[in-house]
N, C-alpha and C positions, 0 to 999 in steps of 0.2 A: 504494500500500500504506500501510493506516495505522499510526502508530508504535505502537499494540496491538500490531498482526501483526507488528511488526518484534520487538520488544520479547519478542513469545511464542517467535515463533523464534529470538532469541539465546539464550533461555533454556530452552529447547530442546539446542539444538546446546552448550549450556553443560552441561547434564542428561548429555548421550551421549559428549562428554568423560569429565568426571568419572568416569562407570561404566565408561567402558574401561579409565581409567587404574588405577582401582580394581582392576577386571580382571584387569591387569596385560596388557593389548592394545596401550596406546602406554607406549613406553618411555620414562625420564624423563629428563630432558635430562642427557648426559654433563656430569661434571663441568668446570670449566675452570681456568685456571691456577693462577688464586687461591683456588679448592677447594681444590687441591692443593699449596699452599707449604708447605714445608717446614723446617726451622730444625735439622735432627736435624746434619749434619754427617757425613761418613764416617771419623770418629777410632774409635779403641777406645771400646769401651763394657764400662766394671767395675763388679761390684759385689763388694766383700768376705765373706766367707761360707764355713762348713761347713757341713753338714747330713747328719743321719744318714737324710735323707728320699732314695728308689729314685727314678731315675727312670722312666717306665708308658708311656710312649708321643709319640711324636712325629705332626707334621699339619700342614698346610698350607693355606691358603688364600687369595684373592687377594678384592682392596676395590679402590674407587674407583681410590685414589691409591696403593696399595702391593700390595705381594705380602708374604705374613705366615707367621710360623716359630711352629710353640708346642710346647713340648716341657711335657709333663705328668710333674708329680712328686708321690708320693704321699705321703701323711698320716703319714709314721708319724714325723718327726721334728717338732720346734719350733722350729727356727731357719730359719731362710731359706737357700737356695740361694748362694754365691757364683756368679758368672760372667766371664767376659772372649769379648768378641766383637769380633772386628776381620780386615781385610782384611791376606792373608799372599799371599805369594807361592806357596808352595804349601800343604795341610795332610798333614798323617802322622797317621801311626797310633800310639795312643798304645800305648807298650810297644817296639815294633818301628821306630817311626820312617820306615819305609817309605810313600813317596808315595801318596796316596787321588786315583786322575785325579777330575776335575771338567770339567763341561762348564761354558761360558759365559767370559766376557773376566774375568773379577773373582772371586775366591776368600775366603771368609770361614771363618772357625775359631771354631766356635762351642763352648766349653768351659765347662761345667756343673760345679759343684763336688758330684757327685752321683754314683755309684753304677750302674749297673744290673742289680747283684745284690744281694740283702738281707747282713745276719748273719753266716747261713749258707753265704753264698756262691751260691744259689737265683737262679736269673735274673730279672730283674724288666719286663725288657724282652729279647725278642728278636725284632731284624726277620727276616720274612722273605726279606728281598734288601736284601742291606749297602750295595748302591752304587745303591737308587731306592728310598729310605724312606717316599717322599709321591709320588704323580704329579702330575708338575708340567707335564705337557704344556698347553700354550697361556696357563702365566700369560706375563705380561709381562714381571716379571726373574728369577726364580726359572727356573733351568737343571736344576739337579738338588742332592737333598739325600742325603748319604751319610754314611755309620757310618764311625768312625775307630778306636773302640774305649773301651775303659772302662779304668781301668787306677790302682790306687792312691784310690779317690776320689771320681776325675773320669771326666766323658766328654765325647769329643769327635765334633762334627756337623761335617763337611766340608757347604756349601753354595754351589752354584755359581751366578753371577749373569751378569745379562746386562754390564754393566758397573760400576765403582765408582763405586755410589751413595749416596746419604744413605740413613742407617739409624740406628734405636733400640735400645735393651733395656730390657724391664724386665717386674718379675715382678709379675704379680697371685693374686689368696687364688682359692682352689678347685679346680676341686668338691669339697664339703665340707671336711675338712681337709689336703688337698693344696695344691699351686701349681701357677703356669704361668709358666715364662719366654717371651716372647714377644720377637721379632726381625719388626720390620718394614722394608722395604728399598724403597725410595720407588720411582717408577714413573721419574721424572725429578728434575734438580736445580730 
């Protein structure tokens, strides 16, 4: 065989790569260790803050390296969200103080300096099932995500993990003039 022929058919078999992967036919290679280092730490995570902004909606999703929390706040204030996020031994309900079960090894208390009723008192957020906010069936740490209550203010997201792991906070701008605090909870240390 001459190295033409060789040469056309690696570039070939180069060609029908590429289009699969395009495709989306071969999958890309899992991440690995070093994709996924992390530096987050499993301490509290604060941010200082009031805000007259509701918060609209809670969601979940799962990445490479993490499983990720995003609680959607809406436009109607100008300051920024306070928060405090950290692993408790158990969470309550705010108001009541009464235990919120959680499934998974590690419990997180996720406290929003925010509302989920306007002004008026108007709900701004109401799940339909307080104790499975997001389905979280088959992520990797993410156990279950549950309503604590709202109370004064603040609200609080019980979120159950698979164990205590490295995690973040922090809030990015949007959609439009809203925020998003976001909770990512790393896959491994």
């Amino acid at each position: 065989m001459s190295v033409v022929h060789r040469l056309r058919g690696a570039a070939i078999a180069l060609a029908v790569a590429a289009t699969a992967l395009v495709a989306g036919l071969v999958a890309a290679p899992p991440a690995n260790a070093a994709d996924c280092a992390v530096t987050w730490g499993s301490g509290p995570k604060i941010a200082a803050g009031v805000t007259s902004r509701q918060l609209t909606g809670v969601r979940a999703g799962r990445h490479t390296c993490y499983d990720r929390l995003v609680i959607d706040l809406n436009g109607a204030g100008r300051t920024s969200a306070g928060y405090h996020v950290s692993y408790v031994s158990s969470v309550v309900e705010d108001g009541s103080g009464q235990v919120v079960p959680l499934r998974g090894g590690a419990k997180l208390a996720v406290v929003v300096r925010a509302p989920t009723y306007d002004g008026n008192g108007r709900p701004t957020y109401t799940p339909a099932n307080r104790r499975e906010l997001a389905n979280v069936t088959g992520f990797q740490t993410f156990r279950q995500l549950a309503f604590a209550g709202s109370f004064e203010g603040q609200t609080t997201i019980g979120l159950g993990v698979r164990a205590r792991l490295p995690m973040r906070a922090f809030l990015l701008a949007g959609p439009g003039t809203g925020q998003r605090l976001v909770i990512d909870v790393a896959h491994r240390w």
